[in-house]
CHARMM-style PDB file with segment names, atoms N, HN, CA, C and O in Angstrom:
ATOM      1  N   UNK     1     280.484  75.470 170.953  1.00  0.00      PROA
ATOM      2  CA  UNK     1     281.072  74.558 170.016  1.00  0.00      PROA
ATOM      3  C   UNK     1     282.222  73.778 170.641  1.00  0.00      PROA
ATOM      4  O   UNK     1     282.466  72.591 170.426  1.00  0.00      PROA
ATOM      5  N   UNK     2     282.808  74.493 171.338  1.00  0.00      PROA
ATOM      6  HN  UNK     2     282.610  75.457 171.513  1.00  0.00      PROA
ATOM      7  CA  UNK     2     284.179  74.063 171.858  1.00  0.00      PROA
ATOM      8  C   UNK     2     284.155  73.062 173.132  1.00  0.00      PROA
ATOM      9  O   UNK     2     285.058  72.375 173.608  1.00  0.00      PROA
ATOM     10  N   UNK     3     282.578  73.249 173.577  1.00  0.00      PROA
ATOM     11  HN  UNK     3     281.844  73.807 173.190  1.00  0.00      PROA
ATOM     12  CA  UNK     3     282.126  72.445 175.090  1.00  0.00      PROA
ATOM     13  C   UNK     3     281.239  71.568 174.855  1.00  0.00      PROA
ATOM     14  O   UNK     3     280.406  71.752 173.968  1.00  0.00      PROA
ATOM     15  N   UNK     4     281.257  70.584 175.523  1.00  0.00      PROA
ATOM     16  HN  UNK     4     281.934  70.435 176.243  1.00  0.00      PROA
ATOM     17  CA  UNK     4     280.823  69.473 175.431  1.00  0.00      PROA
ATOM     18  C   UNK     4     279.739  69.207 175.479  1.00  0.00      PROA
ATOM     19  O   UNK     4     279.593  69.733 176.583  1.00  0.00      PROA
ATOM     20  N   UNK     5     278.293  68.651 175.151  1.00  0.00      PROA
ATOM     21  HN  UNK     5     278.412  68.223 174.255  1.00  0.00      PROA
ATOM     22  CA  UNK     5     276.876  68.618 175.388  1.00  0.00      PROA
ATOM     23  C   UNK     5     277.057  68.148 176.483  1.00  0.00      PROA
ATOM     24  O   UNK     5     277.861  67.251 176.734  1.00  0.00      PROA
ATOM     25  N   UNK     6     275.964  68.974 177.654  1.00  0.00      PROA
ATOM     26  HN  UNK     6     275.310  69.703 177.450  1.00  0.00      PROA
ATOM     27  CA  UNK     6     275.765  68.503 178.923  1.00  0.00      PROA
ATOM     28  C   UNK     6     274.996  67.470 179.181  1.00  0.00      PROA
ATOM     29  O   UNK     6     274.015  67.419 178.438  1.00  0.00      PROA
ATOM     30  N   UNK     7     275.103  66.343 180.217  1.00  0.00      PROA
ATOM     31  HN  UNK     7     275.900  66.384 180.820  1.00  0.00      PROA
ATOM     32  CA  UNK     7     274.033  64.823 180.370  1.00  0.00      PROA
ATOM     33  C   UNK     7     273.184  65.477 181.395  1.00  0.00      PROA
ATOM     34  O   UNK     7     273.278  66.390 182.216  1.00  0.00      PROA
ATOM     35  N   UNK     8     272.314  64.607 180.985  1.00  0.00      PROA
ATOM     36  HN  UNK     8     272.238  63.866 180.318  1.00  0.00      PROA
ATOM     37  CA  UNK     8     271.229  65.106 182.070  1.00  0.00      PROA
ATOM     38  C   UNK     8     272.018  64.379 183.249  1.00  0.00      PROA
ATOM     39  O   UNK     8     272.852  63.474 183.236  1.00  0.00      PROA
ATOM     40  N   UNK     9     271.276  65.324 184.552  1.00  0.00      PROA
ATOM     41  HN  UNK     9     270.598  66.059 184.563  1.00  0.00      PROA
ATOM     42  CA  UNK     9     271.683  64.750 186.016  1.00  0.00      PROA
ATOM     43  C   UNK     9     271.207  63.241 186.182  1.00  0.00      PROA
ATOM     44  O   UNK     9     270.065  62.866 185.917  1.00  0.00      PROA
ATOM     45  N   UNK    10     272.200  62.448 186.643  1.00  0.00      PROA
ATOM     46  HN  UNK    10     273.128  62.753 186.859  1.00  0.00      PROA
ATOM     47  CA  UNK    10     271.403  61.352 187.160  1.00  0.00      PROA
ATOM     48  C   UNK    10     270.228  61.324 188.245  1.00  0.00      PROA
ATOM     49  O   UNK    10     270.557  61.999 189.220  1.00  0.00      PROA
ATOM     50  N   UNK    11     268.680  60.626 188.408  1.00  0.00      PROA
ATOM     51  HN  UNK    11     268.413  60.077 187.617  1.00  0.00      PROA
ATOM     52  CA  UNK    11     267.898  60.481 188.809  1.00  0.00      PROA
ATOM     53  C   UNK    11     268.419  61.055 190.642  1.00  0.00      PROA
ATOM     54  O   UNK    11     269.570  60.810 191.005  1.00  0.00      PROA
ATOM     55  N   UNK    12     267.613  61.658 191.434  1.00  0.00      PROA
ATOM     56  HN  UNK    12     266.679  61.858 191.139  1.00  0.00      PROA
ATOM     57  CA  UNK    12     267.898  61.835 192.507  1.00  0.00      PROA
ATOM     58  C   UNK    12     268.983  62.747 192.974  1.00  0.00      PROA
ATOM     59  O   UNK    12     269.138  63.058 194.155  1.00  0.00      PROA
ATOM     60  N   UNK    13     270.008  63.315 191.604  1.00  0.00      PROA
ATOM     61  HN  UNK    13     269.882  63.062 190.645  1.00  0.00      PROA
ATOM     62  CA  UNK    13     270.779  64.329 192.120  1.00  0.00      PROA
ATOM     63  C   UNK    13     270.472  65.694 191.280  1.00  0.00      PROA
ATOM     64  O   UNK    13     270.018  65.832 190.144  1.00  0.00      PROA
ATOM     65  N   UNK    14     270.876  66.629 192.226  1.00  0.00      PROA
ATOM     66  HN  UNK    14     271.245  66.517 193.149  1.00  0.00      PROA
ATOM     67  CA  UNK    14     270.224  68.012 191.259  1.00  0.00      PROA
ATOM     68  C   UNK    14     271.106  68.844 190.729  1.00  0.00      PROA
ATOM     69  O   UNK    14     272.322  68.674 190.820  1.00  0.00      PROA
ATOM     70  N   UNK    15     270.652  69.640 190.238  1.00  0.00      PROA
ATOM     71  HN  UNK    15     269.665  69.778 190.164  1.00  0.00      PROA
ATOM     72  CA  UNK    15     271.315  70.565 188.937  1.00  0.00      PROA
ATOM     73  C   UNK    15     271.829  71.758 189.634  1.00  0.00      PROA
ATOM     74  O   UNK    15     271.308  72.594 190.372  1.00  0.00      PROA
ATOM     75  N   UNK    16     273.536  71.494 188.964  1.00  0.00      PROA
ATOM     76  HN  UNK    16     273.959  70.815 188.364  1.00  0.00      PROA
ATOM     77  CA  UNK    16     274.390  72.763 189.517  1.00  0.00      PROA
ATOM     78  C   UNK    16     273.643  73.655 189.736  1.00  0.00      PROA
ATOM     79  O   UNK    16     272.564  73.647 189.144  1.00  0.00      PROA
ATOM     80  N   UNK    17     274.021  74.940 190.839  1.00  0.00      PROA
ATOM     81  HN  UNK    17     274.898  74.946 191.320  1.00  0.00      PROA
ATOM     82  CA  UNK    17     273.278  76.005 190.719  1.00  0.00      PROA
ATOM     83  C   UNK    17     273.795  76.830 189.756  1.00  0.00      PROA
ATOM     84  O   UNK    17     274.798  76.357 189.222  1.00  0.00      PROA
ATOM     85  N   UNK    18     273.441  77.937 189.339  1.00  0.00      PROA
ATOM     86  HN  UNK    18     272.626  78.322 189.772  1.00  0.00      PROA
ATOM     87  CA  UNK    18     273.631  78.945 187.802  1.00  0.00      PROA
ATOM     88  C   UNK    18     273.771  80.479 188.298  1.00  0.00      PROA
ATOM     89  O   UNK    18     272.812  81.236 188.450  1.00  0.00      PROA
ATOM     90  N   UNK    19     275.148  80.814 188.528  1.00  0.00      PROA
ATOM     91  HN  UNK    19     275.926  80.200 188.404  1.00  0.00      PROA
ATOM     92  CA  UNK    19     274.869  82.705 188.148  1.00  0.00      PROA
ATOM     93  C   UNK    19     274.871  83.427 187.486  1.00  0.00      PROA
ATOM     94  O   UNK    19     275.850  83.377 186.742  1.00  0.00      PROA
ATOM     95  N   UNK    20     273.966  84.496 187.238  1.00  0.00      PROA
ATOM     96  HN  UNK    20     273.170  84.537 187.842  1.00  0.00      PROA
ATOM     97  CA  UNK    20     273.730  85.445 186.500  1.00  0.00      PROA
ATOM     98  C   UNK    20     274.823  86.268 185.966  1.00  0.00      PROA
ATOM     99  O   UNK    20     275.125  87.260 186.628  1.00  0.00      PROA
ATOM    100  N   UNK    21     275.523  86.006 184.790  1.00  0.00      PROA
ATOM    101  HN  UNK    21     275.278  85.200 184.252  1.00  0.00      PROA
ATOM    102  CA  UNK    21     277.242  86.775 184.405  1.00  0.00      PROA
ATOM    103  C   UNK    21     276.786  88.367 184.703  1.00  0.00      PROA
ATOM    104  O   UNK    21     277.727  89.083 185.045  1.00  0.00      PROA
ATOM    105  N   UNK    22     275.819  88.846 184.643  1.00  0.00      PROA
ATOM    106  HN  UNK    22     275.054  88.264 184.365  1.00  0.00      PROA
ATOM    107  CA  UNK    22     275.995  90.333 184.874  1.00  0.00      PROA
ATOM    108  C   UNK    22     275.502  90.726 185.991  1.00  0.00      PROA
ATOM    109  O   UNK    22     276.181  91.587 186.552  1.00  0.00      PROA
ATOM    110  N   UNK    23     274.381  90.343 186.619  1.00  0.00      PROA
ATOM    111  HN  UNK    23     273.830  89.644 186.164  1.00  0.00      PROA
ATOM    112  CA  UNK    23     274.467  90.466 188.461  1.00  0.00      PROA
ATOM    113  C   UNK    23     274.503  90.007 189.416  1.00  0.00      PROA
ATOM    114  O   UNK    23     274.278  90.212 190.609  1.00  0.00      PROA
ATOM    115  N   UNK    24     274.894  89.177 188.626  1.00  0.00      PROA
ATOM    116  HN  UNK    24     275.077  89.010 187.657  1.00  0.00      PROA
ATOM    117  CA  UNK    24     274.987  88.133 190.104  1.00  0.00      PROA
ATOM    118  C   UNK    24     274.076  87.121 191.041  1.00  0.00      PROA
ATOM    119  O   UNK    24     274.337  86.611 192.131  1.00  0.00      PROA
ATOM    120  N   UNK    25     272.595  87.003 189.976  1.00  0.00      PROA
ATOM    121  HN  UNK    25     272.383  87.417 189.091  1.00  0.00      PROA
ATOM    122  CA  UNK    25     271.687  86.455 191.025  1.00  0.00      PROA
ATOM    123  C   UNK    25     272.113  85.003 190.601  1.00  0.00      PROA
ATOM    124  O   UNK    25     272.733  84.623 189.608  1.00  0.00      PROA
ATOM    125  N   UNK    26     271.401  84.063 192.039  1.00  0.00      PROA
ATOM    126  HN  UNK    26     270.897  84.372 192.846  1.00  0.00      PROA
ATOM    127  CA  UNK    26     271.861  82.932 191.502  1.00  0.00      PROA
ATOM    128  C   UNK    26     270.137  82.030 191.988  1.00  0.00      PROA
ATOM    129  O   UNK    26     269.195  82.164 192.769  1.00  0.00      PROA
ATOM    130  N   UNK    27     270.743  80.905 190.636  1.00  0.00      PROA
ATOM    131  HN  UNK    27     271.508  80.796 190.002  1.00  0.00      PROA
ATOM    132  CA  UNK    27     269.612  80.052 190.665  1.00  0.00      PROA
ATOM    133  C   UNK    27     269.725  78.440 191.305  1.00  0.00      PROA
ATOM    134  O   UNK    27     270.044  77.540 190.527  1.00  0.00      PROA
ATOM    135  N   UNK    28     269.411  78.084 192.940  1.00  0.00      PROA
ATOM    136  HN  UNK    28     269.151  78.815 193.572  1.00  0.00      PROA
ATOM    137  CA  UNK    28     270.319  77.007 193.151  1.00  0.00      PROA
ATOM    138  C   UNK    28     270.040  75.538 192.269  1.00  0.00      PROA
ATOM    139  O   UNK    28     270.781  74.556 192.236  1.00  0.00      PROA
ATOM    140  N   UNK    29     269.011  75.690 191.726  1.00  0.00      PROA
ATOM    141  HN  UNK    29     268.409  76.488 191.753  1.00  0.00      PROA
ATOM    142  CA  UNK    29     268.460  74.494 191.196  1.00  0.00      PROA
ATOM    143  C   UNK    29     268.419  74.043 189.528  1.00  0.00      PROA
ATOM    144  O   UNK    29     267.662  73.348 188.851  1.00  0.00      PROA
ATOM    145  N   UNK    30     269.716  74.870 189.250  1.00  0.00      PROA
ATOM    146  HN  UNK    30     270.331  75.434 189.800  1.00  0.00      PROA
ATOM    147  CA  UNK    30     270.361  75.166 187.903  1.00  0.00      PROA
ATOM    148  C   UNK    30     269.596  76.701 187.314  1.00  0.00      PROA
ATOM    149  O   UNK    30     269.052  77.618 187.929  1.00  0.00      PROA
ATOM    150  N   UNK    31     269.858  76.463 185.802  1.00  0.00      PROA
ATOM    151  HN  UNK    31     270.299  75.718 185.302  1.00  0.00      PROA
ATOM    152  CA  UNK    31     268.936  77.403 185.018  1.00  0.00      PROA
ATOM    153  C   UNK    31     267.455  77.490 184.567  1.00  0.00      PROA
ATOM    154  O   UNK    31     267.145  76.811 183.588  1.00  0.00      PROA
ATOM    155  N   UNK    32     266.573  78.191 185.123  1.00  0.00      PROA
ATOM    156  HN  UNK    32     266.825  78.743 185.919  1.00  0.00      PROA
ATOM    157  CA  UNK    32     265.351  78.362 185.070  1.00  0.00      PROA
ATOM    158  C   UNK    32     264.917  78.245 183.204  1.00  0.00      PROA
ATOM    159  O   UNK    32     265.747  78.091 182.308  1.00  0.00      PROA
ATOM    160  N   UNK    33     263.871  78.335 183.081  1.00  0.00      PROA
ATOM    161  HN  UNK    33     263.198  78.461 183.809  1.00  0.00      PROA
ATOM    162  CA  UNK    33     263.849  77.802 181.356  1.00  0.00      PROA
ATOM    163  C   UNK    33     263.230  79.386 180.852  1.00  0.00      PROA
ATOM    164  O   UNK    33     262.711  79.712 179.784  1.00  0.00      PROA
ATOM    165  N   UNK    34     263.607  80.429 182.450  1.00  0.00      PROA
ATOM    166  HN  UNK    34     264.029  80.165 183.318  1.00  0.00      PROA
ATOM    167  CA  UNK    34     263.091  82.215 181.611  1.00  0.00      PROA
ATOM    168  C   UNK    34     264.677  82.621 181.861  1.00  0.00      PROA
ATOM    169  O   UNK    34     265.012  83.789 181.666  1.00  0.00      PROA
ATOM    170  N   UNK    35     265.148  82.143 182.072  1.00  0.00      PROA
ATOM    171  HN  UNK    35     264.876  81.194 182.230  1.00  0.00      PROA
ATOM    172  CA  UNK    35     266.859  82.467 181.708  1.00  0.00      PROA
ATOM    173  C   UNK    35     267.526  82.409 180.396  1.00  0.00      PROA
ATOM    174  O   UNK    35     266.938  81.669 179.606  1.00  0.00      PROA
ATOM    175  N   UNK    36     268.693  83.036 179.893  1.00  0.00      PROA
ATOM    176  HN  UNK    36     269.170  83.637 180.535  1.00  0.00      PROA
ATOM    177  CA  UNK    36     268.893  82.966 178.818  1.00  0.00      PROA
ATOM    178  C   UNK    36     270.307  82.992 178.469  1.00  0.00      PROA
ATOM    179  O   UNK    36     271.157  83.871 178.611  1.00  0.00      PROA
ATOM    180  N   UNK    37     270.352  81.894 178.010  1.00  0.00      PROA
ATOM    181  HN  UNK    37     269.662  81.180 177.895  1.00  0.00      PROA
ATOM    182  CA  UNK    37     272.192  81.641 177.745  1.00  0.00      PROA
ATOM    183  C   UNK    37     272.967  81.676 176.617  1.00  0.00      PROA
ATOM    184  O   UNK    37     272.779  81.023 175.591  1.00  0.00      PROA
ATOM    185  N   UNK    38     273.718  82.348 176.806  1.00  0.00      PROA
ATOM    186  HN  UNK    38     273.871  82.879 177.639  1.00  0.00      PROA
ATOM    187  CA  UNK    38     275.013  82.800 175.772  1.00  0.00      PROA
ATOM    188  C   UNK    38     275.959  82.138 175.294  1.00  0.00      PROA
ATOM    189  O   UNK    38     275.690  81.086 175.874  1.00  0.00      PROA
ATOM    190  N   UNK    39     277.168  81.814 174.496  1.00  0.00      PROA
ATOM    191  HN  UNK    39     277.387  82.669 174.025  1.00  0.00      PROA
ATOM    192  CA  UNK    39     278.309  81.859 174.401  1.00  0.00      PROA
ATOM    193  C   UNK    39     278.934  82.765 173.794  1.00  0.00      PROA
ATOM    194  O   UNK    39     278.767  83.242 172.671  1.00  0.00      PROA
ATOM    195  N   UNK    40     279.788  83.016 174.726  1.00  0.00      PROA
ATOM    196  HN  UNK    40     279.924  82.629 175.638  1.00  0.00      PROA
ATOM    197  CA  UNK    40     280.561  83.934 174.275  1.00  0.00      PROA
ATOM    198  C   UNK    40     282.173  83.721 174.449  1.00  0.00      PROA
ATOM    199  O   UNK    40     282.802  83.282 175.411  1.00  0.00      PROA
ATOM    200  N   UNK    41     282.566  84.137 173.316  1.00  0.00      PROA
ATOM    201  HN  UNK    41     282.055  84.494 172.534  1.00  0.00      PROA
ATOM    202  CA  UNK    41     284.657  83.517 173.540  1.00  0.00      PROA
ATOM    203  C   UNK    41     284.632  81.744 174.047  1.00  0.00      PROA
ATOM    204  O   UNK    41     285.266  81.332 175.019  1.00  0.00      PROA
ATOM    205  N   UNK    42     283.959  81.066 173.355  1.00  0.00      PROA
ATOM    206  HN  UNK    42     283.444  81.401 172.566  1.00  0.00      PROA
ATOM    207  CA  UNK    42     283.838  79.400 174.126  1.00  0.00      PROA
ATOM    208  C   UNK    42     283.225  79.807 175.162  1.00  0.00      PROA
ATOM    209  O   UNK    42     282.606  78.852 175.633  1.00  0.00      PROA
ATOM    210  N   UNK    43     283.056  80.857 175.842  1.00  0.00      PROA
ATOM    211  HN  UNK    43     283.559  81.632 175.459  1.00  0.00      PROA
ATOM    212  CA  UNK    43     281.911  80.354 177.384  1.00  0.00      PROA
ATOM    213  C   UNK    43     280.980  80.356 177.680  1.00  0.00      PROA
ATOM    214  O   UNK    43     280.432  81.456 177.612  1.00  0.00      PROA
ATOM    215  N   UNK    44     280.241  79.328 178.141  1.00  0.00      PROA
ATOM    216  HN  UNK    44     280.687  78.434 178.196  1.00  0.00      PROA
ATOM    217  CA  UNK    44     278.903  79.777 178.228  1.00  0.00      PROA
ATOM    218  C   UNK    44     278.326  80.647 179.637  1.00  0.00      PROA
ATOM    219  O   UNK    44     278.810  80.550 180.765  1.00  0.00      PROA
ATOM    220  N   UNK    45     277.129  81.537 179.221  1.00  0.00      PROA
ATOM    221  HN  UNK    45     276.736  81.616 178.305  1.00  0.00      PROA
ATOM    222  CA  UNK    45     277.094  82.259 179.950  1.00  0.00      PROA
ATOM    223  C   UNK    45     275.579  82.276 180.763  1.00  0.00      PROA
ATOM    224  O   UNK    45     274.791  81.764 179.968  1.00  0.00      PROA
ATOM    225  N   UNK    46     274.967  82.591 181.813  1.00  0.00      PROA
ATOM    226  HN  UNK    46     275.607  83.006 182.459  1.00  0.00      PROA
ATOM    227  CA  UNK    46     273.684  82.816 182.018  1.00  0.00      PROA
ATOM    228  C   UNK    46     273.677  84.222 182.500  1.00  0.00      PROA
ATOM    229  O   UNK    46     274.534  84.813 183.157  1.00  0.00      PROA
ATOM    230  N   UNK    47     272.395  84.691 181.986  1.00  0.00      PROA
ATOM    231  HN  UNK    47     271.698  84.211 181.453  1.00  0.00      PROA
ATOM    232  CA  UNK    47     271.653  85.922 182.234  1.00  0.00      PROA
ATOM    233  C   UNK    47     270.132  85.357 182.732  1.00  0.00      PROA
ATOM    234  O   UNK    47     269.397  84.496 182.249  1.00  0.00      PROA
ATOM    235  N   UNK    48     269.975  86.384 184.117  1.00  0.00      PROA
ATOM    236  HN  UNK    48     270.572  87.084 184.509  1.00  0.00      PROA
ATOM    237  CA  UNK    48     268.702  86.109 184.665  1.00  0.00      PROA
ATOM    238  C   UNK    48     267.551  86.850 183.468  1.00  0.00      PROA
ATOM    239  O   UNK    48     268.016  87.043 182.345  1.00  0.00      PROA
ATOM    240  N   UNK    49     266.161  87.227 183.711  1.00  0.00      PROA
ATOM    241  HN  UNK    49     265.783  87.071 184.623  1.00  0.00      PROA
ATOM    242  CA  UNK    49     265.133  87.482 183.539  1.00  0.00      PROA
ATOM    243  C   UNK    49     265.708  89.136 183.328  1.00  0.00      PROA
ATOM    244  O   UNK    49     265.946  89.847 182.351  1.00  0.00      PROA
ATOM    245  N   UNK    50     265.781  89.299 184.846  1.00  0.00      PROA
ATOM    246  HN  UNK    50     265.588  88.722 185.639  1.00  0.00      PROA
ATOM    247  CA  UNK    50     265.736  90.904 184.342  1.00  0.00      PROA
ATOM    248  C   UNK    50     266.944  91.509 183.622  1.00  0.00      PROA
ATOM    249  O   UNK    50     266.968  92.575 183.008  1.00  0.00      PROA
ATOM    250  N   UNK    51     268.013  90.574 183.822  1.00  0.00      PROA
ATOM    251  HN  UNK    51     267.993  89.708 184.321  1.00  0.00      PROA
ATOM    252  CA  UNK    51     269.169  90.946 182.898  1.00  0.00      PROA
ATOM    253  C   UNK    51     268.780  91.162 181.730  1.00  0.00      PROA
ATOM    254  O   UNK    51     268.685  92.281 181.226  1.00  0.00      PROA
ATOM    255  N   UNK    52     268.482  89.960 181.117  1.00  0.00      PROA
ATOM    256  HN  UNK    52     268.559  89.051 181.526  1.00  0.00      PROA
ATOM    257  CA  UNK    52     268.079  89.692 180.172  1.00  0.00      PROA
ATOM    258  C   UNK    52     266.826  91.065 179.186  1.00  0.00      PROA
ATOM    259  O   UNK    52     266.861  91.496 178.034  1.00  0.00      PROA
ATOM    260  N   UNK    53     265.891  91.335 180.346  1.00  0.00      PROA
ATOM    261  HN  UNK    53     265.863  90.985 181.283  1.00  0.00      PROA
ATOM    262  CA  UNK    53     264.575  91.992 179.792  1.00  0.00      PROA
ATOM    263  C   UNK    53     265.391  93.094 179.576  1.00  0.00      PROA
ATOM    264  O   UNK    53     265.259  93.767 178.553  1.00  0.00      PROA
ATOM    265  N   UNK    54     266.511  93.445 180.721  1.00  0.00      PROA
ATOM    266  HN  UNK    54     266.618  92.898 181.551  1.00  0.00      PROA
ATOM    267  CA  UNK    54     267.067  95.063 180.220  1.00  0.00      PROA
ATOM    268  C   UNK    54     267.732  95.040 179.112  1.00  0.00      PROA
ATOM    269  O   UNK    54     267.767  96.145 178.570  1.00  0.00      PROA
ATOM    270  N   UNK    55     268.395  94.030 178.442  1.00  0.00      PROA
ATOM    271  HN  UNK    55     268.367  93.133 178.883  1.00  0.00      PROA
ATOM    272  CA  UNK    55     268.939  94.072 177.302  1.00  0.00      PROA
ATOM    273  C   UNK    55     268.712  93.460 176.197  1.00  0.00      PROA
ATOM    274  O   UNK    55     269.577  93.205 175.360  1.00  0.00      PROA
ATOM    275  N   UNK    56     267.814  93.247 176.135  1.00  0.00      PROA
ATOM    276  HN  UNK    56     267.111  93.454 176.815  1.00  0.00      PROA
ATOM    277  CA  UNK    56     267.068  92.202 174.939  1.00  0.00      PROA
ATOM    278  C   UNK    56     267.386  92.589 173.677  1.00  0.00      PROA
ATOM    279  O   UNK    56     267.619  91.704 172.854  1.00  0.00      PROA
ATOM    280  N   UNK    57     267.465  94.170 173.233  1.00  0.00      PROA
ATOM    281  HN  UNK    57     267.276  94.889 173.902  1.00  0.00      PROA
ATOM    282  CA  UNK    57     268.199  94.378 171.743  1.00  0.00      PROA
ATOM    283  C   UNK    57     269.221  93.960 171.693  1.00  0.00      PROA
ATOM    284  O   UNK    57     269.425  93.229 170.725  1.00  0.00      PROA
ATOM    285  N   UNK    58     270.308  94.166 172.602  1.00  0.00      PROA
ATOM    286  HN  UNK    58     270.143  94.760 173.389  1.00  0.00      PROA
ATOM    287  CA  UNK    58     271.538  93.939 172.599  1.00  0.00      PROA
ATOM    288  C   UNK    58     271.424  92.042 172.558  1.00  0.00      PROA
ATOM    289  O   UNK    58     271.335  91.515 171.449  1.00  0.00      PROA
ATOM    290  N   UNK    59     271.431  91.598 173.192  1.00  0.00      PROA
ATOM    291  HN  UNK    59     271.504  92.026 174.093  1.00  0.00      PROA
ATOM    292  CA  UNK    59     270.996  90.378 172.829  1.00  0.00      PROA
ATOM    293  C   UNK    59     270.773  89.796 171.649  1.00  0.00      PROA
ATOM    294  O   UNK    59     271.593  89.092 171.060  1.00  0.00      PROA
ATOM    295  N   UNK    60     269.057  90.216 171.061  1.00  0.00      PROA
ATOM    296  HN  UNK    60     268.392  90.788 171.540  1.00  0.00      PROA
ATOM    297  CA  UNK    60     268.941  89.999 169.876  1.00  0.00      PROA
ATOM    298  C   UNK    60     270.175  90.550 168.804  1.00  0.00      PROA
ATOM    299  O   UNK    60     270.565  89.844 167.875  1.00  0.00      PROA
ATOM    300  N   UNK    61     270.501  91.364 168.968  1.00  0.00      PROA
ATOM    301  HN  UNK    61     270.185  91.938 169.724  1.00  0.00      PROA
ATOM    302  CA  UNK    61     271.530  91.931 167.797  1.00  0.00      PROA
ATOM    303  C   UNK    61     273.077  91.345 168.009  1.00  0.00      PROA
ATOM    304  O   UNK    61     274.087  91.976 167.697  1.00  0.00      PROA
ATOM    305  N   UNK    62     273.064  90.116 168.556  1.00  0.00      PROA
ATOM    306  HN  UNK    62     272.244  89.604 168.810  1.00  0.00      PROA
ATOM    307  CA  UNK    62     273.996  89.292 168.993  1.00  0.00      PROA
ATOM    308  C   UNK    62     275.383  89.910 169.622  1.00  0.00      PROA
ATOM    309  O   UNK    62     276.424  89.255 169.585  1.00  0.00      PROA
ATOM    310  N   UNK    63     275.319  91.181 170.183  1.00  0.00      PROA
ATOM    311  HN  UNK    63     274.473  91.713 170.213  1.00  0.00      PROA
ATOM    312  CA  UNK    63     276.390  91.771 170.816  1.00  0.00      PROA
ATOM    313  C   UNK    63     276.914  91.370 172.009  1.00  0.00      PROA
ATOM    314  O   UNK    63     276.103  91.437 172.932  1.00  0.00      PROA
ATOM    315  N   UNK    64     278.035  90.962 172.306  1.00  0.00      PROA
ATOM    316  HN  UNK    64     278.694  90.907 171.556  1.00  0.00      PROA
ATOM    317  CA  UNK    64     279.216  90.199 173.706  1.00  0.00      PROA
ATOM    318  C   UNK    64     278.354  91.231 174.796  1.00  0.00      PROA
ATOM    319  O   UNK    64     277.868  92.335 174.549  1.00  0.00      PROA
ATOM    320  N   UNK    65     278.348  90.531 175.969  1.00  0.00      PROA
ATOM    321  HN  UNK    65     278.742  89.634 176.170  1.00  0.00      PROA
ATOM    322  CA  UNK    65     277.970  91.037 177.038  1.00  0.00      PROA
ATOM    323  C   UNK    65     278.310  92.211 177.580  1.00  0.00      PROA
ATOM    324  O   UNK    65     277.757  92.904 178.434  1.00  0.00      PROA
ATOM    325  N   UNK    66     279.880  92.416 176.605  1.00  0.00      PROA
ATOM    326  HN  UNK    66     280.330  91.854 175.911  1.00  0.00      PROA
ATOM    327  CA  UNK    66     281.102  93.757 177.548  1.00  0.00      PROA
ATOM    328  C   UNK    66     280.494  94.796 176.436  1.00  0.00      PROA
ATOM    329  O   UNK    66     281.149  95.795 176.138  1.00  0.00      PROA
ATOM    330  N   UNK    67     279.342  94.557 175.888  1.00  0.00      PROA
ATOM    331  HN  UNK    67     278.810  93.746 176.131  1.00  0.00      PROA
ATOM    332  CA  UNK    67     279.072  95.746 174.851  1.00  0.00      PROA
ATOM    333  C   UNK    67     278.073  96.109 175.263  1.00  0.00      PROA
ATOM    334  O   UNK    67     277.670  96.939 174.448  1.00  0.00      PROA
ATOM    335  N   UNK    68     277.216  95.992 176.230  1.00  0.00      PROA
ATOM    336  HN  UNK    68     277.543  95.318 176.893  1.00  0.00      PROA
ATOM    337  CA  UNK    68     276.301  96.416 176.889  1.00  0.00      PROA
ATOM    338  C   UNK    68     276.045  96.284 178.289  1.00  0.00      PROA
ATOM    339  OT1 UNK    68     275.041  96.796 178.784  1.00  0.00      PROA
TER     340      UNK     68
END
């Protein structure tokens, strides 16, 4: 809410790369569309695949990242 809608990249330049808030993997070609992003406290956050698959209740049951 607090951050701004992102623009798409202009033509020919590419998309920040993206790390994973809980292990660290990184994606150089931004966020993959099996990634899954958060906000939490205003920030936004990315979780890879397997982050993500290990915590998917927690997730769904909308709990902050530091709760699981």
């Amino acid at each position: 809410m607090d951050q701004p809608t992102p623009r798409p990249a202009p033509p020919g330049t590419e998309a920040p790369s993206v790390v994973c808030a809980r292990c660290g993997a990184q994606s150089p070609a931004g966020a993959p569309p099996t990634w899954t992003c958060s906000v939490e406290n205003g920030t936004r956050q990315y979780f890879c695949v397997d982050c993500a698959r290990a915590n998917l209740r927690a997730i769904e049951g909308r709990l902050d990242s530091a709760w699981w």
